[in-house]
C-alpha positions as CSV (number, residue, x, y, z in Angstrom):
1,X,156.7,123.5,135.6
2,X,153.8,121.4,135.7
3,X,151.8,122.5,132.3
4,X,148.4,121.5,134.1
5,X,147.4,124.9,135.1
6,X,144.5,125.8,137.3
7,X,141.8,127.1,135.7
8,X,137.9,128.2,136.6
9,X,136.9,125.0,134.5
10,X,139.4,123.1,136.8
11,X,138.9,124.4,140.3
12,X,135.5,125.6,140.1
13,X,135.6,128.3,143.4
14,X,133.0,127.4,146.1
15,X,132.6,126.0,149.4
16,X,131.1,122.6,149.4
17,X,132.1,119.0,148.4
18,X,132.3,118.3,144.6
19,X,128.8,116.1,144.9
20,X,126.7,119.2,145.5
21,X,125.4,121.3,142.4
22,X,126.1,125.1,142.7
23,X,122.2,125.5,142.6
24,X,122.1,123.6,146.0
25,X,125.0,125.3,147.3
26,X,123.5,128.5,146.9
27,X,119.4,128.0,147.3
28,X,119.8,125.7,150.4
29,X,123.3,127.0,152.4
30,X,123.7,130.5,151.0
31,X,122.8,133.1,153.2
32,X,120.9,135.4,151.1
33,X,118.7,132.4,150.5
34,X,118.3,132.1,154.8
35,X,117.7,135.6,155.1
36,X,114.9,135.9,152.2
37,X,113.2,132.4,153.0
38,X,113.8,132.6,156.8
39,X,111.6,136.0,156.4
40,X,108.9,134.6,154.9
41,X,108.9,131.4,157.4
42,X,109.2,132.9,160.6
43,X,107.0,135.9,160.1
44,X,104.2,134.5,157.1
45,X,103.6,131.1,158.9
46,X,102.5,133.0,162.4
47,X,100.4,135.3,160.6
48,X,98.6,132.8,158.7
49,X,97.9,131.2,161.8
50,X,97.2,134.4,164.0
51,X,95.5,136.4,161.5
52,X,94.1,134.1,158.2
53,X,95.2,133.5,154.8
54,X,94.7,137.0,153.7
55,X,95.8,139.0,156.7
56,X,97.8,141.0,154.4
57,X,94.4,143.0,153.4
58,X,94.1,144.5,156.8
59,X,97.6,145.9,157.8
60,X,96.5,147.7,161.3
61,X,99.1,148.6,163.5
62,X,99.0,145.8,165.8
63,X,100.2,143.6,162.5
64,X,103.0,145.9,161.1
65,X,104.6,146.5,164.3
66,X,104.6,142.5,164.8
67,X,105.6,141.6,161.4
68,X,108.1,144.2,161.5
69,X,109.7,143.4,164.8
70,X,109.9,139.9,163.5
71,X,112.0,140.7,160.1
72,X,113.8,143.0,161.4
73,X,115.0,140.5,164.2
74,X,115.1,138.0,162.3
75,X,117.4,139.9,159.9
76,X,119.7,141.2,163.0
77,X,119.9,137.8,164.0
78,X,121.5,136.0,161.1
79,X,123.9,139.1,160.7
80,X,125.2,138.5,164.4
81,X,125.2,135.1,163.6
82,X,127.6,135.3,161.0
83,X,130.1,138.0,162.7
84,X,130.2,135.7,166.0
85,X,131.0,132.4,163.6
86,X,134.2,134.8,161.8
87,X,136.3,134.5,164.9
88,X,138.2,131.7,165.9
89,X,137.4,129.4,168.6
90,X,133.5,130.2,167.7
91,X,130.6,127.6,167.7
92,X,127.6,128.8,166.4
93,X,125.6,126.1,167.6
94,X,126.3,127.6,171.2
95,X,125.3,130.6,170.5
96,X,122.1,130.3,168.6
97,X,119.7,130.3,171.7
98,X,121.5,133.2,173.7
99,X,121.3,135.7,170.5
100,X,117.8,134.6,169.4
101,X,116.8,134.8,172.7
102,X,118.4,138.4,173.2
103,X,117.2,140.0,170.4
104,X,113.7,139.0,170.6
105,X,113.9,140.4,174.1
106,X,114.9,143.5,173.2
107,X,112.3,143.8,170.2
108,X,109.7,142.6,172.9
109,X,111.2,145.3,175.2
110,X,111.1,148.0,172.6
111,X,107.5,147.7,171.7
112,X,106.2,147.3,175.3
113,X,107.9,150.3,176.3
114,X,107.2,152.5,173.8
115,X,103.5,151.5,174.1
116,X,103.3,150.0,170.4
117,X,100.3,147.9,169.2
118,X,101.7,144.3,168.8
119,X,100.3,140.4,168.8
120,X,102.8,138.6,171.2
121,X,101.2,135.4,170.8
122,X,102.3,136.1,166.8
123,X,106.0,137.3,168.4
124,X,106.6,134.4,170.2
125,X,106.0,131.8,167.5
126,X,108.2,133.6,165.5
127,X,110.7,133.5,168.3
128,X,110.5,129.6,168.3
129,X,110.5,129.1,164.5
130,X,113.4,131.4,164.5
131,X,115.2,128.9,166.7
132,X,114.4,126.0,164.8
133,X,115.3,127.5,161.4
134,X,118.7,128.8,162.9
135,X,119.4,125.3,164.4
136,X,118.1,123.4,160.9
137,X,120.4,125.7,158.8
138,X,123.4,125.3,161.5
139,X,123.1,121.2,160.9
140,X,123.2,121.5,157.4
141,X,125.9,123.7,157.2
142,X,128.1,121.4,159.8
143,X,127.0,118.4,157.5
144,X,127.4,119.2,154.0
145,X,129.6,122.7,154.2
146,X,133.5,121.4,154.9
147,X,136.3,124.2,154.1
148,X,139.1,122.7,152.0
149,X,142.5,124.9,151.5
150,X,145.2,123.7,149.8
151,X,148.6,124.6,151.4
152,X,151.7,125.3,149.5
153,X,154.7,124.0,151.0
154,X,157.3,127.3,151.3
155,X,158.0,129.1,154.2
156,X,156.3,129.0,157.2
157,X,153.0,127.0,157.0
158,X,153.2,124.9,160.2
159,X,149.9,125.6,162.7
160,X,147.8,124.8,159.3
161,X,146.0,121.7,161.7
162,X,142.6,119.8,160.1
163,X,139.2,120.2,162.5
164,X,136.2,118.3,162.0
165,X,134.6,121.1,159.5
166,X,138.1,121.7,158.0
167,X,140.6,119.8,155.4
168,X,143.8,120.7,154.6
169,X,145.8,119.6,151.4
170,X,149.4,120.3,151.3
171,X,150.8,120.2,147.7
172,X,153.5,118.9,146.4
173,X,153.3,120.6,142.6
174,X,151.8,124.1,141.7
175,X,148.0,121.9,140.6
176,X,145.2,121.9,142.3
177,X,144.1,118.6,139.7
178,X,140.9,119.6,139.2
179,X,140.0,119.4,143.0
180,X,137.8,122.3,144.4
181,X,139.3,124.0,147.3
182,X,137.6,127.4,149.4
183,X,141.2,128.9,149.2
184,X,145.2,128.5,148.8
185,X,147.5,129.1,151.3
186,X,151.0,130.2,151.1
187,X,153.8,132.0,153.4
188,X,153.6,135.1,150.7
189,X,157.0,136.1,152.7
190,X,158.5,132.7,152.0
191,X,162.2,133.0,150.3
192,X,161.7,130.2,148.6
193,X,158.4,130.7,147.0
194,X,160.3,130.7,143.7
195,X,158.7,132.0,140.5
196,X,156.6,128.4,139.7
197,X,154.9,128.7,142.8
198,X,153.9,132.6,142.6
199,X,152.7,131.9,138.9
200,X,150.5,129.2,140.6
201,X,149.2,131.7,143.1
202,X,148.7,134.5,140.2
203,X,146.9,131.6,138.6
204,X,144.6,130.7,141.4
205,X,143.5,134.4,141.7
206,X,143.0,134.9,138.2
207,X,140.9,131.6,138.6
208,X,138.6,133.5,141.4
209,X,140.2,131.3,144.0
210,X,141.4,133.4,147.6
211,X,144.8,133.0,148.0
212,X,145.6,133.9,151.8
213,X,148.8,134.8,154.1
214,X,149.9,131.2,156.0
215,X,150.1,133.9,159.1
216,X,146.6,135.1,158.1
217,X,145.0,132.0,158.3
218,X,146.8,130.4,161.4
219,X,145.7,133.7,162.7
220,X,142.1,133.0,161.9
221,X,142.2,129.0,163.6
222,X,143.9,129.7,166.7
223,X,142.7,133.0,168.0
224,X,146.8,134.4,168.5
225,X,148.7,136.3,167.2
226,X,152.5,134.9,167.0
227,X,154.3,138.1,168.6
228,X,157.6,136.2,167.8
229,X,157.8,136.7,164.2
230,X,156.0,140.5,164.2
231,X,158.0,143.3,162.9
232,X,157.7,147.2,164.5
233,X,155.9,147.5,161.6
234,X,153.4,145.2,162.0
235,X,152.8,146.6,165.7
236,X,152.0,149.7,164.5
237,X,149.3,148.7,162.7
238,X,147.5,146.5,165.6
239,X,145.8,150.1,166.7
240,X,142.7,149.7,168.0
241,X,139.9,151.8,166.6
242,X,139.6,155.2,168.3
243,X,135.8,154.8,167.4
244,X,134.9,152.6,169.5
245,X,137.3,153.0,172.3
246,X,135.1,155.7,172.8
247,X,132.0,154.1,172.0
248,X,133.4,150.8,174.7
249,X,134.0,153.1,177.6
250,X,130.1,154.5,177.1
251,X,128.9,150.7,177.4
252,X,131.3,149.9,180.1
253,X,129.2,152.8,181.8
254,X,126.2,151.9,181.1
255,X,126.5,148.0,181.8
256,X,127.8,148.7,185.4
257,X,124.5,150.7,186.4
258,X,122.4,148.5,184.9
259,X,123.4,146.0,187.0
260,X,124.5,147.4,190.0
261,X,121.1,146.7,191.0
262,X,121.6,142.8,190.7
263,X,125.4,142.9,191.6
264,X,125.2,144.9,194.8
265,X,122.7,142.2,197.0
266,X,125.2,139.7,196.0
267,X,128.6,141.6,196.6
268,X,127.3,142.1,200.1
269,X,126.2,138.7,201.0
270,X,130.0,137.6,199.4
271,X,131.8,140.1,201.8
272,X,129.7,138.1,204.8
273,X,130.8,134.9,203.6
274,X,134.5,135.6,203.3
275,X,134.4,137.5,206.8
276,X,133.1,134.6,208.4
277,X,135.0,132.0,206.5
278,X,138.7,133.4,207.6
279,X,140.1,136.4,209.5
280,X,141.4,139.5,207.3
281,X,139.3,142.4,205.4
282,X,136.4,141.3,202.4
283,X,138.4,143.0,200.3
284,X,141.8,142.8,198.9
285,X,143.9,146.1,197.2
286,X,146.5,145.7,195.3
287,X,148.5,147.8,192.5
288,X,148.2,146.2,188.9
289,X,149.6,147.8,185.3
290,X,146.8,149.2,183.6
291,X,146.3,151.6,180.2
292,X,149.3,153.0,179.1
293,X,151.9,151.2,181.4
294,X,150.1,153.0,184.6
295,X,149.7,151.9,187.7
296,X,146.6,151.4,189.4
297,X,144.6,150.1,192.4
298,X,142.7,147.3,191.8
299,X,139.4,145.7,194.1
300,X,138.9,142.1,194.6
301,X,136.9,140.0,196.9
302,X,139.6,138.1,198.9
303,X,140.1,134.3,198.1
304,X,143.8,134.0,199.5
305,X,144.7,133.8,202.8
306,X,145.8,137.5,204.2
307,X,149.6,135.9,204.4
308,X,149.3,134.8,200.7
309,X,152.5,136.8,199.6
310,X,154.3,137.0,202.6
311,X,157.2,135.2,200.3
312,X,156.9,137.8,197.5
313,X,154.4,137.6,194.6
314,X,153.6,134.3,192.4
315,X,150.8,133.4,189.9
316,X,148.3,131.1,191.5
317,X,148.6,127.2,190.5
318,X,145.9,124.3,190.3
319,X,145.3,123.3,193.9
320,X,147.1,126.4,195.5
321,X,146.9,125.8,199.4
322,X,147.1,129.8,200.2
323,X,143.2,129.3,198.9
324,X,140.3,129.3,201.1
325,X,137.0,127.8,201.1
326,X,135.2,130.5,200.5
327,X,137.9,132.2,197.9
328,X,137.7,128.5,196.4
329,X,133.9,129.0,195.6
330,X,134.3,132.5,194.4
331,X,137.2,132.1,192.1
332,X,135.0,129.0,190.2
333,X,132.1,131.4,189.8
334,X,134.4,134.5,189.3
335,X,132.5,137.2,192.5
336,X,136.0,137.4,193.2
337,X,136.0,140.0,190.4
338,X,132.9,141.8,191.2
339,X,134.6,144.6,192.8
340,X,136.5,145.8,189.6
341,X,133.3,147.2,188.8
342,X,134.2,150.2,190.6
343,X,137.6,150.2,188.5
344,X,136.0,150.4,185.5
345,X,133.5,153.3,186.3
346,X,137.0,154.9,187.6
347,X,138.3,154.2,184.3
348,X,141.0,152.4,185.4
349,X,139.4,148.8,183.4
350,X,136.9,148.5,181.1
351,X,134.3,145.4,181.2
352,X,136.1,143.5,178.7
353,X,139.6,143.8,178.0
354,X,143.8,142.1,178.9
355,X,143.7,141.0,182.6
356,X,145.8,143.4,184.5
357,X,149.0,141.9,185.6
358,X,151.4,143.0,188.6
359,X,154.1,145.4,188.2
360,X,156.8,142.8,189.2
361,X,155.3,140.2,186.4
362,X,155.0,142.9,184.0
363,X,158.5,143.4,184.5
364,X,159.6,139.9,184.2
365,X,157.1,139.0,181.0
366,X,158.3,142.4,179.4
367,X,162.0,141.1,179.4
368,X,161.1,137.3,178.0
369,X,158.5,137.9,175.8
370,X,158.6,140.3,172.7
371,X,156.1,142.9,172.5
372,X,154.3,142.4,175.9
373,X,154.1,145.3,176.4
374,X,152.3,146.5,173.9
375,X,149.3,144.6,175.6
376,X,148.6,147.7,177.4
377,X,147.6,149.7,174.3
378,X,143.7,149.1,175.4
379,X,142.0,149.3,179.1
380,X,142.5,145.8,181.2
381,X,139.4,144.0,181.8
382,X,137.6,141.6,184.3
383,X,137.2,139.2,181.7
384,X,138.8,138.8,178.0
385,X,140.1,137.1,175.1
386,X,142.7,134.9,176.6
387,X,140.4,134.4,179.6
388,X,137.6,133.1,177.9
389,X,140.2,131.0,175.4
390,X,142.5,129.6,177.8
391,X,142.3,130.4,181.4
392,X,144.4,131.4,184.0
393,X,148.4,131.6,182.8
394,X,150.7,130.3,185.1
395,X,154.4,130.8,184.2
396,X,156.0,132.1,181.4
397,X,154.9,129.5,178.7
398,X,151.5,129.8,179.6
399,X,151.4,134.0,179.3
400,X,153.6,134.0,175.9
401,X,150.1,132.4,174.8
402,X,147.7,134.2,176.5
403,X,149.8,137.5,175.4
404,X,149.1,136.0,171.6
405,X,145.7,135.8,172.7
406,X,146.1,139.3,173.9
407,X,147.3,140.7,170.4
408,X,144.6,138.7,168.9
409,X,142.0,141.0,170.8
410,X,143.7,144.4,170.1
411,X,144.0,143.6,166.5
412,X,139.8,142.9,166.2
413,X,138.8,145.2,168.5
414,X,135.1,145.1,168.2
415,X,131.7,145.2,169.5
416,X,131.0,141.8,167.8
417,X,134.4,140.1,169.5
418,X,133.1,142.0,172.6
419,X,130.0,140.4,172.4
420,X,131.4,137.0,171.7
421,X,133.5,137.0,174.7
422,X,130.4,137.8,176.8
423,X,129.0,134.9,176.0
424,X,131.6,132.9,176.2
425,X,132.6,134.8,180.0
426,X,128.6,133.7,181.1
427,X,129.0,130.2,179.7
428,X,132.6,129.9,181.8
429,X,130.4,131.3,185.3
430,X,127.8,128.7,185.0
431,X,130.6,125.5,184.1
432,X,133.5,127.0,186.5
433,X,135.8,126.2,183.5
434,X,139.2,126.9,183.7
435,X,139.2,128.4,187.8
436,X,142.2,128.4,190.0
């Protein structure tokens, strides 16, 4: 074995190029250092321009409730920030504006309606400094902060694929040669690890260097879960929390009355269109697989053709001719699914969730695919993980991914993946992406 061992002299652990000093890692990228001087930017700067250099000697109400709203914003902000960038397929960049935007809202919403004192000139400066410091601390980040991992070459470590904010080092001997690397990564299952190799790991952790799973970490950059190599085991364990099933099916509630106001207008003028458009009914029923392996009826706006399946059921293709005008412009801005809203205050769906499939496809998937069933541990949704990741599936290929998509949502189950895939499902609306 190679007598060059790692060591915290060696590898010192951190995650920026060796150029950098650790002060200026952690004073300029660190977020402790973006929560405490993003504080005192976005909510002393308007004050000493609203209020005076010593506004701090008069503390009425109208200035706590503003200063207030503004850190504690500001704090929620950075804290959603940083749970939205942990999941795969996740650019902050994108997302800076809509959760800045959000949460002031809601602080600016929470003072008005509970009648509180509050400056909103002060509230809105902060709201654009907040932007600006989010988006200054986002191009740093993306410009000096690369993750390095150094991959050991046993097992199964394929998928390990370098992005633009990510290098990856496959060795060749167990030394990391002085090099600094975020993390190692090695098939921990591997049969050939072999004793150098798990010294080198046991090295690197004594060294305060995160050694991850190869499965772990493909895991993390691809958003799937590969259902071909999981165990019963492993299944077992993809439970989602009880918690906040509960807690998903109170929102799911709540969302659809809030804006069944909105929603209604526009289902109506949508049912006009597609009568006039083609003959056959606004609406189309059909029985899909829902929670638990149960079947259910499901509401769409039609966008086929009322002989669609005369010749028996099959997934819809780019350029499908069974299509019509109308159903063309509705499945590119998705009010084909606006009647599901009555499925999920049924509790047949819930807002977010696996799209329901057919029975007959269930079937079929359930005999090629391993696990597939096991999708329909949570509620279906009118949008999801895969949906927002890859699109519509078309044939068996296609679904073994968006069922690895599928797991990958189970096995985070979340109000922060939730909210992630919101965005992402409002960003998809307004492009069209990925409509058949």
């Amino acid at each position: 074995m190679n007598k060059r061992q790692p060591s915290r002299q060696q590898v010192p652990a951190g995650p920026y190029e060796r150029r950098h000093s650790r002060w200026y890692e952690i004073m300029l990228l660190g977020w402790p250092f973006q929560v405490i001087a993003g504080c005192l930017v976005v909510a002393v700067i308007p004050a000493l321009l609203g209020w005076g250099g010593a506004f701090w000697r008069a503390m009425d109400p109208v200035r706590v409730n503003t200063l207030l709203a503004v850190v504690l914003s500001f704090v929620v902000i950075i804290f959603a920030l940083r749970r939205l960038g942990h999941y795969s397929g996740s650019v902050v960049m994108a997302y800076i504006a809509p959760v800045v935007t959000v949460v002031f809202l809601l602080s600016f919403a929470l003072l008005f309606f509970s009648r509180s004192p509050y400056s909103r000139p002060i509230l809105a400066l902060a709201y654009l400094l907040t932007l600006g410091w989010c988006y200054i601390g986002h191009f740093l980040g993306s410009r000096y902060r690369k993750l390095k991992l150094a991959v050991v070459p046993s097992g199964r470590v394929d998928g390990l694929d370098a992005t633009r904010n990510l290098q990856i080092r496959h060795l060749s001997v167990p030394d990391l040669e002085g090099v600094r690397y975020d993390a190692v990564v090695a098939d921990l299952e591997a049969p050939d690890l072999g004793p150098m190799w798990e010294r080198f790991l046991a090295q690197c952790i004594l060294s305060h260097i995160p050694v991850f799973h190869a499965r772990r970490m493909r895991e993390t950059l691809t958003g799937r879960v590969q259902i071909d190599h999981l165990s019963e085991n492993e299944v077992g364990t993809l439970l989602p929390s009880p918690l906040y099933t509960v807690c998903k099916r109170l929102i799911d509630i709540l969302g659809v009355v809030l804006v069944a106001p909105v929603v209604l207008p526009v289902m109506l003028l949508t049912a006009l269109a597609i009568r006039l458009d083609s003959p056959g009914p606004a609406l189309f029923v059909q029985n899909r697989v829902g929670l638990g392996n149960r079947d259910f009826r499901i509401y769409k706006f039609r966008s086929m053709r009322t002989d669609a399946e005369a010749a028996g059921a099959r997934l819809a293709s780019d350029d499908d001719d069974r299509i019509t005008r109308v159903g063309a412009f509705i499945r590119k801005t998705r009010l084909d699914e606006l009647p599901q809203l009555w499925n999920v205050l049924k509790g047949d769906m819930s807002l977010i969730g696996p799209r329901p499939e057919q029975r007959v496809f269930v079937d079929q998937f359930d005999a090629e695919i391993p696990f597939y069933i096991y999708r329909h541990v949570v509620r279906p949704g009118i949008t999801g993980w895969a949906q927002v990741m890859q699109g519509y599936a078309g044939d068996a290929d296609a679904t073994r991914i968006k069922i690895q998509h599928d797991f990958y949502y189970i096995k985070h189950f979340s109000l922060w993946l939730d909210i992630l895939i919101v965005f992402k499902t409002v960003r998809i609306v307004l492009t069209g992406e990925g409509a058949r």
